[in-house]
N, C-alpha and C positions, 0 to 999 in steps of 0.2 A: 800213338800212345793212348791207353786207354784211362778214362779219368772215373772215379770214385764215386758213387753215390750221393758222398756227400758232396765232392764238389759239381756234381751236377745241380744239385735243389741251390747249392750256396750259387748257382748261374741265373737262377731263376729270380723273376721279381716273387714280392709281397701276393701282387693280383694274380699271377701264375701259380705261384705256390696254392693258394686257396682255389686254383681253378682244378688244381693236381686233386686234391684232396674232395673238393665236391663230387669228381668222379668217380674215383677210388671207392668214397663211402656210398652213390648209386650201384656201382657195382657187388660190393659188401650187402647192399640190399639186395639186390635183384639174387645175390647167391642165397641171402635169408629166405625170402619167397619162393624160391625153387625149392630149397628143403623142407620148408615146413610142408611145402602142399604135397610132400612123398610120404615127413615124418609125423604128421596130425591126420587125426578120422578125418574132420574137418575144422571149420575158421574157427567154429565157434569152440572149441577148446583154446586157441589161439588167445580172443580176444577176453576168453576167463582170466586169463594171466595179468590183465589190467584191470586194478578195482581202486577204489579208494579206501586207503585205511589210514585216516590223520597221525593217528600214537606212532605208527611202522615208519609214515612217511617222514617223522619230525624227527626220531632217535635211528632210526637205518638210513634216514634220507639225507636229512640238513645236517644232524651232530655228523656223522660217519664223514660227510663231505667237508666238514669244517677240522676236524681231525687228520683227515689227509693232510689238508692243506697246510695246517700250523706244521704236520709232521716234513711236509716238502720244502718248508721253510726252516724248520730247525736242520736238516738234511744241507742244507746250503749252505748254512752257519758253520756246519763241520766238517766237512768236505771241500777239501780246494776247487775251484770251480771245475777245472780240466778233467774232475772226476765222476761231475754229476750234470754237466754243460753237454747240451744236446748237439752241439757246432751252431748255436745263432737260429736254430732254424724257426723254433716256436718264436724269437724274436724277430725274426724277419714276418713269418706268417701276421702275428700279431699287432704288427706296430703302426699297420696303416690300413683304412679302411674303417666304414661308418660302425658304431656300437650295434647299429640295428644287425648289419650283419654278421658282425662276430658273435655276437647270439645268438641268432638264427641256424648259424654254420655248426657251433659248437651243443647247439640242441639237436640239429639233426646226426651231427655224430654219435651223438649219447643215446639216439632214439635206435638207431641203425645198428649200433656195434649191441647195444643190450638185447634188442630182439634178436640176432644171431647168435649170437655168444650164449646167451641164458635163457630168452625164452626157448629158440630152438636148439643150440646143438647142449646146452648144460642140462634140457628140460630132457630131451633123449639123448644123450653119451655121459652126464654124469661132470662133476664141478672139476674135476683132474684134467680132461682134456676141453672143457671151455676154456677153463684158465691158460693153461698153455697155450693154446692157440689165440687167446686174447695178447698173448706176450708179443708170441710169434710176430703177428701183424703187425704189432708197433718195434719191427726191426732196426729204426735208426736207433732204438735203446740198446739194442744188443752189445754192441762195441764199447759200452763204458759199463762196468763191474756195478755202481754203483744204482745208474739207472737201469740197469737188467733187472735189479734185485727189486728197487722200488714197483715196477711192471708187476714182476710176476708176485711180491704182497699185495698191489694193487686190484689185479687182476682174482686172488684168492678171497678177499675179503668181497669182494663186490660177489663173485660165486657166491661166500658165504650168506652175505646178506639175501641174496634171492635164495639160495637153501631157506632161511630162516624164515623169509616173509609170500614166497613162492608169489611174486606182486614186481612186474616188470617198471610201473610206474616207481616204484621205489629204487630201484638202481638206475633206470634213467634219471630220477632227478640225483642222485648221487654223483653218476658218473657227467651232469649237463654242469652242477653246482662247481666241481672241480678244474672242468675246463674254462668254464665262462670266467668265473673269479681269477684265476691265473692270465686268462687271455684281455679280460678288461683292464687290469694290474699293467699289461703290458702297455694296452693299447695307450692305457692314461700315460706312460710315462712313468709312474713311479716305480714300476718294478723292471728293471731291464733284464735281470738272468733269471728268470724263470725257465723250468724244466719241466 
């Protein structure tokens, strides 16, 4: 009998599950760095794409990511769980293991998925199919209506906001601000259904 996806990861510990995932996102890089060094003259266009710019980084960076967040919570609130409930998995990931590294973990996602996604395939293929393919990747979302939907706004607005600020550090700290707060939420204890 062959068993499900989900209930494969739902087999796995906590320490497995984030063992799954650190590879997963090396390999997401190693595919980033293979492309850029086809899709860039050279690096140093690459590393233009990281600058600092405080005002970008405070109203596309921190509000945008604290706006998610309130919006994934109000989303909970109206939505019966079975609609917007990922099977346990972010709760499982999250709920054990030191703060240092659920930050660490959840920065290098953010750092890994934006350099692919926006610096290099949005930066040459255009914010239509980074986005989509930003979806794509995160497939445990697909099978529930609610969290497909939330992805793929997710996924557009983050396009959007590197359209707007063409500043990689600003959608990584977006997309590091979103995961961390939800996964430290978990890991305290006080938020068990996070999505």
């Amino acid at each position: 009998m062959q068993r499900s996806q989900a209930e494969l990861i739902r087999l796995l510990s906590s320490k497995q599950l984030k063992q799954q995932i650190w590879l997963s996102q090396l390999l997401l890089g190693l595919i980033a760095v293979v492309l850029a060094s086809f899709l860039f003259n050279d690096w140093q266009d690459i590393v233009a794409l990281v600058y600092w710019n405080f005002s970008d980084w405070i109203i596309f960076g921190v509000f945008s990511a604290l706006m998610i967040i309130s919006l994934d919570f109000l989303l909970m609130k109206i939505f019966q769980k079975n609609w917007w409930d990922d099977g346990g998995i972010n709760q499982k990931i999250f709920q054990e293991g030191s703060y240092i590294g659920i930050i660490l973990l959840c920065f290098f996602i953010a750092s890994v998925e934006e350099f692919l996604f926006r610096g290099v395939i949005q930066t040459n293929f255009g914010i239509l199919i980074a986005s989509i393919l930003f979806a794509v990747v995160h497939i445990r979302y697909l099978s529930k209506v609610v969290l497909f939907i939330a992805i793929i706004v997710l996924s557009f607005w983050i396009g959007l906001v590197y359209y707007w600020t063409s500043n990689l550090s600003v959608v990584i700290t977006l997309h590091f601000l979103v995961d961390v707060i939800l996964a430290l939420l978990i890991r305290s204890g006080r938020f068990r259904h996070a999505s």
